[in-house]
C-alpha positions as CSV (number, residue, x, y, z in Angstrom):
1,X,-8.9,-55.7,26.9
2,X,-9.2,-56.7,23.2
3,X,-8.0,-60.4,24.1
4,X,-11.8,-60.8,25.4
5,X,-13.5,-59.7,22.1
6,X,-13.6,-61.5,18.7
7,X,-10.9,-61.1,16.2
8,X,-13.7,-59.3,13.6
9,X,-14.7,-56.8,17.0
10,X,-10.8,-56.4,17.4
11,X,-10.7,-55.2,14.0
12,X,-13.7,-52.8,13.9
13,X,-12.2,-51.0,17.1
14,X,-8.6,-51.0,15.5
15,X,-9.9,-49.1,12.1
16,X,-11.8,-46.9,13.7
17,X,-9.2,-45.5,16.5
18,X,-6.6,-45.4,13.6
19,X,-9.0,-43.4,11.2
20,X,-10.1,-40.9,14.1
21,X,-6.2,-40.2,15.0
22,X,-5.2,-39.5,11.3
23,X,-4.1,-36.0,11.1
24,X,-5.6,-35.2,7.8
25,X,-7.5,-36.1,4.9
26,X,-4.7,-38.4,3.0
27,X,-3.5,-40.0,5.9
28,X,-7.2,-41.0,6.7
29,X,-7.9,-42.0,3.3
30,X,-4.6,-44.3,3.2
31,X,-5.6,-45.9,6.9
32,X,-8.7,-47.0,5.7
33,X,-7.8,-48.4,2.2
34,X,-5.2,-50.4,4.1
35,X,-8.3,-51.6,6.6
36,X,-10.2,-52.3,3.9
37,X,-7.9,-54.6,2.6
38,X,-7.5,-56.8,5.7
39,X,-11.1,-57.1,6.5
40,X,-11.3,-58.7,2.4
41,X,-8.7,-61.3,3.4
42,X,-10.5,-64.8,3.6
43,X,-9.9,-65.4,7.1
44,X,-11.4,-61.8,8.2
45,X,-14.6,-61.2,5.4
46,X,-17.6,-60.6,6.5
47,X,-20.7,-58.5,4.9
48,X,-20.6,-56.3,8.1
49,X,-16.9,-56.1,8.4
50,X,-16.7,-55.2,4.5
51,X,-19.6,-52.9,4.6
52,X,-17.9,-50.9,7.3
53,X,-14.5,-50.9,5.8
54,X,-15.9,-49.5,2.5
55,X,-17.9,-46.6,4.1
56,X,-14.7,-45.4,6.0
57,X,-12.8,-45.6,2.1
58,X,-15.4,-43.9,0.8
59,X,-16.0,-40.8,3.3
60,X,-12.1,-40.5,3.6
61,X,-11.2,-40.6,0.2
62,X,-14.4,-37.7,-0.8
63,X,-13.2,-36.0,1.9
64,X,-9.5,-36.2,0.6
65,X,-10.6,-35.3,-2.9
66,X,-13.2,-32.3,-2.0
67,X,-10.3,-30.9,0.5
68,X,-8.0,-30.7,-3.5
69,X,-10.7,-29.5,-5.3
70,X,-11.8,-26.7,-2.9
71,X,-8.3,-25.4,-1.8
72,X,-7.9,-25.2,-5.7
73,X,-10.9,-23.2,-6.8
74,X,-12.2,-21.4,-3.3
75,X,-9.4,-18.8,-3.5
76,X,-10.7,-17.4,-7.2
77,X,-14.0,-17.3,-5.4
78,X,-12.5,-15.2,-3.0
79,X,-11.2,-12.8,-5.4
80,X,-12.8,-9.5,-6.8
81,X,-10.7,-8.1,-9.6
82,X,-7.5,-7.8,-8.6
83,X,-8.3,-7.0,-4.8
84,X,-9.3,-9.0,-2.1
85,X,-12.6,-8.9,-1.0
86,X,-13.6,-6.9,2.5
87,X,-15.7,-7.0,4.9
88,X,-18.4,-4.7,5.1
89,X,-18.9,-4.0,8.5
90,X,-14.7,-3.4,8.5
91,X,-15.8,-0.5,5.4
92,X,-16.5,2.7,7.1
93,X,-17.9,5.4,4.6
94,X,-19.7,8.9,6.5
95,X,-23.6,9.1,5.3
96,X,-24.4,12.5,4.0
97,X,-27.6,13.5,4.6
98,X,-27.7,16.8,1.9
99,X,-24.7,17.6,-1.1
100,X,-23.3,20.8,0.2
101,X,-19.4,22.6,0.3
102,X,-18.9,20.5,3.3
103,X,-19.9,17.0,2.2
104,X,-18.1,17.7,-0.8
105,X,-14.9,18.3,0.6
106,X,-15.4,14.8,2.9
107,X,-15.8,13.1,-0.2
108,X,-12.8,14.6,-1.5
109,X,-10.6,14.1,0.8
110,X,-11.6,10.6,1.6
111,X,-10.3,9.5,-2.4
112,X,-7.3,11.5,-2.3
113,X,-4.0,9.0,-2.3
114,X,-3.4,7.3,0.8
115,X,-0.2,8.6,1.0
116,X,-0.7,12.3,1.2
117,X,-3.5,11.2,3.6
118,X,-1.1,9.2,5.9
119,X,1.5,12.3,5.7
120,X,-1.2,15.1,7.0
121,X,-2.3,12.6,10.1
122,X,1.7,12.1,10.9
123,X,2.2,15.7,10.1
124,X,-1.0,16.7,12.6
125,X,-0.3,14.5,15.1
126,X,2.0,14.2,17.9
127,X,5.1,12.2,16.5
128,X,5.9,10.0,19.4
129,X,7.6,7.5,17.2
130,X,11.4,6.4,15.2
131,X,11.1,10.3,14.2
132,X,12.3,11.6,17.5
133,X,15.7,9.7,16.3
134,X,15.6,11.6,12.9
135,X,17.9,15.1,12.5
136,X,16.0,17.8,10.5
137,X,17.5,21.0,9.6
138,X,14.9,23.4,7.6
139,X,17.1,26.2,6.0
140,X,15.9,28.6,3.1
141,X,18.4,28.4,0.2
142,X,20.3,32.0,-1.4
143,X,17.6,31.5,-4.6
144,X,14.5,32.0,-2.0
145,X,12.4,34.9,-3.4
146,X,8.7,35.8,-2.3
147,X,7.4,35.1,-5.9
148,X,9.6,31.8,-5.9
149,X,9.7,30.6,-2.5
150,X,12.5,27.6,-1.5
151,X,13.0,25.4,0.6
152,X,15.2,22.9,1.8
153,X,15.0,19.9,4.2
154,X,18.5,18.1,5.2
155,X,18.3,15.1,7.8
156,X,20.4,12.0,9.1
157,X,19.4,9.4,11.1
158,X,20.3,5.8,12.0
159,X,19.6,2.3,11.8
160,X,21.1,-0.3,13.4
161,X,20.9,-4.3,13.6
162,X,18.0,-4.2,16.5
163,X,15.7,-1.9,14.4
164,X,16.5,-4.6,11.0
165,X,15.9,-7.3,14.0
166,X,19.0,-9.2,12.8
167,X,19.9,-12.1,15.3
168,X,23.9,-11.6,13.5
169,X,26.0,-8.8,13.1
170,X,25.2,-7.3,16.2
171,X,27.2,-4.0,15.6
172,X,26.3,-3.2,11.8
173,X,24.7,0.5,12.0
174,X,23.4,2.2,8.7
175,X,23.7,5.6,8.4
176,X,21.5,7.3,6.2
177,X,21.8,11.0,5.5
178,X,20.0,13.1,2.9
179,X,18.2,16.5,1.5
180,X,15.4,17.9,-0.4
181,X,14.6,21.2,-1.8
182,X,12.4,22.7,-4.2
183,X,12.9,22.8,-8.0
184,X,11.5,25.0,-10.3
185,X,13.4,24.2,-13.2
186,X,11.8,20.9,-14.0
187,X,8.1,23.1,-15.2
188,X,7.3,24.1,-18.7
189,X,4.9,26.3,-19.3
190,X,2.5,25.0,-22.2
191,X,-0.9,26.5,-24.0
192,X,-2.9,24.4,-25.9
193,X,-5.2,25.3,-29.1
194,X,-8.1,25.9,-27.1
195,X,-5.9,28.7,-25.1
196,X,-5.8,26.6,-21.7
197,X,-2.8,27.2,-19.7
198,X,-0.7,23.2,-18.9
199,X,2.1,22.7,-17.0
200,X,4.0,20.1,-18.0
201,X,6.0,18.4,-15.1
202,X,10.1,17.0,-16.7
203,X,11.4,15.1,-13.7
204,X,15.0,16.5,-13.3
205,X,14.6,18.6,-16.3
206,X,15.3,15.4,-18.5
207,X,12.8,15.7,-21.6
208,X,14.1,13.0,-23.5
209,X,13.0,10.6,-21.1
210,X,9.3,9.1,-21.1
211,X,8.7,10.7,-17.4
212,X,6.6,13.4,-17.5
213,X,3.2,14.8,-15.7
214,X,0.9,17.5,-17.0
215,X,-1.5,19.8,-14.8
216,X,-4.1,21.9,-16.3
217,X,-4.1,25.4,-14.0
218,X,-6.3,27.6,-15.1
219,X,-10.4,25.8,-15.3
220,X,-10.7,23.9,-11.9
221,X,-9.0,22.3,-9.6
222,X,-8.5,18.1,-9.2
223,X,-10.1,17.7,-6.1
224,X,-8.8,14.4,-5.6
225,X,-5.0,15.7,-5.5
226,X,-3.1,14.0,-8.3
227,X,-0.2,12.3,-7.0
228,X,3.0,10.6,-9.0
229,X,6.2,9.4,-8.1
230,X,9.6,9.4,-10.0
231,X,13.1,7.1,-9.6
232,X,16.0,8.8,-11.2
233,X,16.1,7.5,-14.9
234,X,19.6,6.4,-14.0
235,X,18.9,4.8,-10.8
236,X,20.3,1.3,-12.1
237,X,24.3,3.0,-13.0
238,X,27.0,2.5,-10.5
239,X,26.6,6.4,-9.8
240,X,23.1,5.9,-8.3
241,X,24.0,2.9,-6.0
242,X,25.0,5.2,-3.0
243,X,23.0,7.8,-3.6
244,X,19.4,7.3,-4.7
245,X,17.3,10.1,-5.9
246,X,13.9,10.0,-6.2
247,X,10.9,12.4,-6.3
248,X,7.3,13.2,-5.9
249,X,4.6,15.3,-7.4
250,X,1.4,16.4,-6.0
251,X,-1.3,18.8,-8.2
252,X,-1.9,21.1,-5.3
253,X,-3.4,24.4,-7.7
254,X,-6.5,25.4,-6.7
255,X,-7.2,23.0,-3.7
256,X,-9.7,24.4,-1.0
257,X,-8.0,25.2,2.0
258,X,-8.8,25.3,5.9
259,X,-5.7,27.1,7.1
260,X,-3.3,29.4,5.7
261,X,0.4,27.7,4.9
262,X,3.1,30.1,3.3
263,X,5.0,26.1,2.3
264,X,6.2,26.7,-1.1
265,X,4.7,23.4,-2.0
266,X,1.6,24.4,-0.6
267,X,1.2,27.9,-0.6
268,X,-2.2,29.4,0.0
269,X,-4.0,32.6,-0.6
270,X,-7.5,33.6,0.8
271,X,-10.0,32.3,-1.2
272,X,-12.3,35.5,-2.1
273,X,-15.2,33.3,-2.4
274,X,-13.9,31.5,-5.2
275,X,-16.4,28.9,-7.1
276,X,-13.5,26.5,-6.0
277,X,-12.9,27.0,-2.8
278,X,-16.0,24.7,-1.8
279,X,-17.0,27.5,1.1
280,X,-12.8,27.2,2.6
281,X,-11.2,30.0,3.2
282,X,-8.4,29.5,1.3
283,X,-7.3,28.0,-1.8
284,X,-3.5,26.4,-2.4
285,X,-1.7,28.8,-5.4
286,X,-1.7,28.3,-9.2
287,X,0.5,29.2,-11.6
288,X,-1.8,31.1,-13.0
289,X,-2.6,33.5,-9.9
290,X,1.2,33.1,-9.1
291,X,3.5,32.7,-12.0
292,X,6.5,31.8,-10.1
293,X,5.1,29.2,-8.2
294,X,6.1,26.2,-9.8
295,X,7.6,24.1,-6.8
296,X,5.5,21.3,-6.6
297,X,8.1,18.7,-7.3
298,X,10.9,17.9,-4.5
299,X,14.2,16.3,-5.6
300,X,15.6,13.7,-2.4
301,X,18.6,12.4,-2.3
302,X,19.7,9.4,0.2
303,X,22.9,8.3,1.2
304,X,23.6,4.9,2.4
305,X,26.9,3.7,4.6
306,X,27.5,0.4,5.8
């Protein structure tokens, strides 16, 4: 079909069906530099051949450039501090229409660490998950005393190449076996000048080391539940390579309460009508109302075998 048209018409359809097929911005901008430079070759030029050529360069190439400049600055546009922004409609925060005991605790919980929050929901709901494969035995130790309640948690379970989704090593199977318990000896008891009772939190009882967490017990509670994390100091030595410890930390005293739990990490006693029980009926122990109570750390260990 082009036989029947001029060579200049030939040209014109050629640049444009090789500038609409480019797959992106470069590719186009290359295309019609190169069609550019045909249609200025004496036997081609032409104002309206020329004309043409040059408004396909210069749309391509703009377009090539602004495609740069924008994939370069668009993402700090996009970014808020150190978070990505969100959309509000995907934000879902509960109007309150008065402050009362009940709103309060709402906005309470709703700050507390995702973590703790992401435990009660597994713990509350029906775990129809890789749990069922875990092994838990709940045993009370020989130290287990009403004023210093123990516990202690061992479980196994296994992994194997289908849950890693490994294509090789069809047969590899880790097992993973492991304990906690409470640990009271990690808790010193501390006053400061003003008479206000701390305690002061010494991850397996290592003072030397820079890990440490202080709770004040005695004037209110932290509402939003304080929550830190420890890795053995010597998790990097050959000793630790097999069996990891770790641990966790949660300021529980004082926290209002809806039910009544007798867990040494989150013992309760009926409220009274405390000023900081927020209208609950209960409120988690302090070491103040309970001296011995000072298991709010939990030592885990984890064994890997390949």
């Amino acid at each position: 079909m082009l036989i029947k048209f001029s060579v200049n018409d030939r040209l014109k359809m050629v640049g444009l069906v090789a500038l609409w097929n480019c797959p992106d911005p470069l590719s186009a901008s290359t295309k019609s530099f190169e069609y550019l430079w045909v249609t200025l070759k004496r036997e081609h030029r032409n104002f309206k051949s020329v004309r043409r050529a040059l408004v396909m360069a210069v749309v391509s190439s703009t377009t090539m450039v602004a495609s740069i400049i924008v994939g370069i600055l668009y993402p700090n546009w996009l970014r808020i501090g150190s978070f990505a922004p969100v959309h509000p409609v995907s934000v879902y925060w509960p109007s309150f229409d008065t402050v009362s005991d009940e709103a309060t605790v709402d906005i309470y919980s709703r700050s507390r660490p995702g973590v703790l929050r992401a435990l009660g929901s597994a713990e509350a709901g029906e775990l129809n998950s890789m749990m069922d494969a875990v092994d838990i035995q709940t045993s009370l130790p020989p130290d287990h005393t009403p004023k210093q309640p123990h516990k202690q948690i061992d479980y196994r379970y296994e992994i194997n190449a289908q849950d890693f989704a490994l294509q090789n090593f069809a047969n590899l199977v880790m097992k993973v076996s492991g304990s906690c318990r409470t640990d009271y000896s990690w808790a010193t008891r501390r006053k400061s000048p003003a008479g206000y009772t701390w305690d002061t939190y010494y991850p397996w009882g290592e003072k030397e080391t820079n890990q440490s967490f202080s709770v004040e017990t005695e004037l209110s509670p932290s509402y939003r539940l304080d929550f830190v994390t420890w890795l053995h100091p010597d998790i990097d030595k050959p000793q630790q390579h097999g069996n990891r410890s770790f641990a966790f930390l949660a300021a529980t005293a004082l926290i209002p309460s809806q039910s009544y739990s007798e867990d040494p990490w989150y013992q309760t006693q009926s409220s009274n009508g405390s000023e900081f029980s927020l209208g609950l009926p209960n409120v988690v122990k302090s070491a103040a109302t309970s001296p011995g109570l000072l298991g709010d750390n939990r030592d885990m260990r984890r064994r890997a075998l390949l």
